[in-house]
PAMARBA-755896 format. One line per field, with one value per residue (C-alpha): residue in one letter; x, y, z. Coordinates in nm, 4 decimals. Last residue first. Example, Ala and Ser with C-alpha at 12.3 -4.5 7.8 and 13.67 -1.06 7.14 Angstrom:
BEGIN
r: S A
x: 1.3670 1.2300
y: -0.1060 -0.4500
z: 0.7140 0.7800
end
This chain:
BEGIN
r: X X X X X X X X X X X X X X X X X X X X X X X X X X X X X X X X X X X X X X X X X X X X X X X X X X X X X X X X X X X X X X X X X X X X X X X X X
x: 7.7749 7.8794 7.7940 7.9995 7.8500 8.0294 8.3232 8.4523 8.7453 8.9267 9.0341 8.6889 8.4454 8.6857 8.7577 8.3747 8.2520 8.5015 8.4252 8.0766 7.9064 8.0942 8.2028 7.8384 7.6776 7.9761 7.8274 7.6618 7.9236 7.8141 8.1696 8.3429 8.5367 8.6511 8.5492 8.3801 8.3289 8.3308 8.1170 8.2615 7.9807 8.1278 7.9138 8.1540 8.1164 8.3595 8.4140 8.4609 8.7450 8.7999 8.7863 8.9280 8.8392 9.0420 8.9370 9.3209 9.2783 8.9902 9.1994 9.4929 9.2636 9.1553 9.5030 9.4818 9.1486 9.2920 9.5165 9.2907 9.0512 9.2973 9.3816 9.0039 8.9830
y: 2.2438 1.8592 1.9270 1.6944 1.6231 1.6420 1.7673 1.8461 1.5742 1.5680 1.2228 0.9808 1.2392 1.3771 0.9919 0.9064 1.2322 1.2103 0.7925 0.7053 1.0760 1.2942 0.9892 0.8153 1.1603 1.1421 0.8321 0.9848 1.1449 1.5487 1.7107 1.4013 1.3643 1.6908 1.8694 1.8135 2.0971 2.0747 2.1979 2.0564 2.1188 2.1040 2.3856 2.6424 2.6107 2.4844 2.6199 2.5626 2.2786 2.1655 1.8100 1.6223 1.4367 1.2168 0.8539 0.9018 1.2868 1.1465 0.8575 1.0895 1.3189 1.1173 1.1837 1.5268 1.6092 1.5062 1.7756 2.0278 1.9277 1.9979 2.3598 2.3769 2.2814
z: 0.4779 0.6271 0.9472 1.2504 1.6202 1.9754 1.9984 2.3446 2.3197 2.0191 1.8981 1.9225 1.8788 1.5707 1.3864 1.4864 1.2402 1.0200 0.9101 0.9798 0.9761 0.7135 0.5049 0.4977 0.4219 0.1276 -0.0455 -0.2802 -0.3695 -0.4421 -0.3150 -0.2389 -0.5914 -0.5020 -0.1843 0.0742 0.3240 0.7037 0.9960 1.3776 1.6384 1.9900 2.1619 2.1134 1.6998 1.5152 1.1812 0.7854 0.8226 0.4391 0.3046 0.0503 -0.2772 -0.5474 -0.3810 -0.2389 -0.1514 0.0927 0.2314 0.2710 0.4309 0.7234 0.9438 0.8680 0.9669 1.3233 1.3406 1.2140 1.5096 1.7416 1.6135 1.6346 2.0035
end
């Protein structure tokens, strides 16, 4: 499942990298939790719980089956 969800971390980043942030793939766990790390302009947004949960979070349920929630840590 992770090489999966690296995959689909790659079609988001561009729009990350284009607000000047990105995101890094810190684990997923067995039961379908996906933690990731702003970083950038991302890292501290205020807008970034918005990012993990409306944008990463639906891209990964919707792309990669077996996960199920995403962390930003």
């Amino acid at each position: 499942m992770e090489s999966e969800v690296r995959k689909a971390l790659e079609e988001v980043r561009p729009m990350l990298q284009a607000d000047g942030g990105d995101v890094e793939l810190v684990e997923v766990t067995e039961d379908g939790i996906v933690r990731v790390r702003l970083q950038g302009a991302c890292q501290g947004c205020p807008m970034s719980q918005m990012t993990v949960k409306n944008g990463i979070e639906q891209l990964l349920v919707e792309k990669v089956p077996g996960v199920v929630e995403v962390e930003a840590v």
